[in-house]
N, C-alpha and C positions, 0 to 999 in steps of 0.2 A: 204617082205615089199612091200605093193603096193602102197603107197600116204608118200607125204612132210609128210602130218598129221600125218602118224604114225610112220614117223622116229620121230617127234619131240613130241613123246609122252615115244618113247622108251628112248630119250636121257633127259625125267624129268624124269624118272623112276631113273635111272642110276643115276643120279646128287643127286635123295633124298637118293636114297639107300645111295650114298655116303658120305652124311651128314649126317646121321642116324649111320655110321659107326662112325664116329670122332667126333661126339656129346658131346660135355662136354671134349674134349682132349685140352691142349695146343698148343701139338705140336706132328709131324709124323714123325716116322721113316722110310725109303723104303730100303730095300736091294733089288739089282738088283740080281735076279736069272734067267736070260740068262744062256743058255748051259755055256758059257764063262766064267760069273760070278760064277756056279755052280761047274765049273775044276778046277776053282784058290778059292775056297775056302768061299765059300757067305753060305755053307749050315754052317758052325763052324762059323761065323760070326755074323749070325742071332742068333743060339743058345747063343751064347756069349752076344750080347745085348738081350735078352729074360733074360737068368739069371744074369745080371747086373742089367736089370729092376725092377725082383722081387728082389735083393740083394739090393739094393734101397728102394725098395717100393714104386716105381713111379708108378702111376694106371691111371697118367692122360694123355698118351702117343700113339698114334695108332701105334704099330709097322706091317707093310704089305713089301707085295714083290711086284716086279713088274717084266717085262722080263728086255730083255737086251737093253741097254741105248744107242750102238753104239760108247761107250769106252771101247772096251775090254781089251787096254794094261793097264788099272787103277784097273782093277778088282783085287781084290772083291769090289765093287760101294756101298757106301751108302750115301742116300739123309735125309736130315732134316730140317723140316719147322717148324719154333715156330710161330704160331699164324699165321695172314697172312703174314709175312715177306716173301722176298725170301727164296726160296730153295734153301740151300747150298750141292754140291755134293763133295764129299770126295773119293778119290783113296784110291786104296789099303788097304784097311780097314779090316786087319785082325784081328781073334779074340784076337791079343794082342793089340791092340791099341785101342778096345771098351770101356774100363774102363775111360781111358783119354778123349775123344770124346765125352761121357757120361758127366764125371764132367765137364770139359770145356764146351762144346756148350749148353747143356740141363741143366746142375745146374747153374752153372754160368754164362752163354750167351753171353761165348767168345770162338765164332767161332777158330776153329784150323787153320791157313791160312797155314801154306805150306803142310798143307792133302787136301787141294784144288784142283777141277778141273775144271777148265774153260768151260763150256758148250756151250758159246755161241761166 
């Protein structure tokens, strides 16, 4: 990188990619896959909402990873944004408790409050 300019050419790049990705979605999924996230169990987690998604039929969903969030004792970490709303982030989010999280938060759009983690 040699100039402001072309940092800030890299970072529209990056931002359309990133709307091009979620294009047409309501809302995002993120499973944190941090080393941390990935020992306590984020890789069955994701699979778990992947096929609750297609067990649904939900297509209008971005489900992505991201690394580790810096909660590791909550892990396995999943984040969900419906529309521009806040991100809500969720502890311990094993693959038994995707189905509930799913109908609650994403069908219904009543957040699960004590799978809640305080972020800030």
């Amino acid at each position: 990188m040699k100039s402001l300019e072309e940092l800030r050419k890299i970072k529209e790049r990056a931002l359309e990619r990133r709307s091009l990705a979620g294009a047409g979605a309501r809302a995002r999924i993120t499973v944190a896959m941090g080393t941390c996230g990935i020992a306590a169990g984020a890789r069955d987690t994701m699979k778990a909402i992947l096929d609750e998604m297609e067990r649904r039929q939900i297509s209008d969903v971005v489900v992505t990873q991201t690394g580790c969030l810096g909660l590791c004792e909550y892990e396995p970490l999943v984040q969900i944004q419906v529309g521009e709303s806040d991100i809500v982030t969720y502890g311990k989010i094993d693959a038994s408790r995707v189905s509930t999280l799913i109908e609650k938060h994403l069908v219904n759009d009543e957040p699960v409050a004590e799978w809640q983690v305080q972020t800030g």
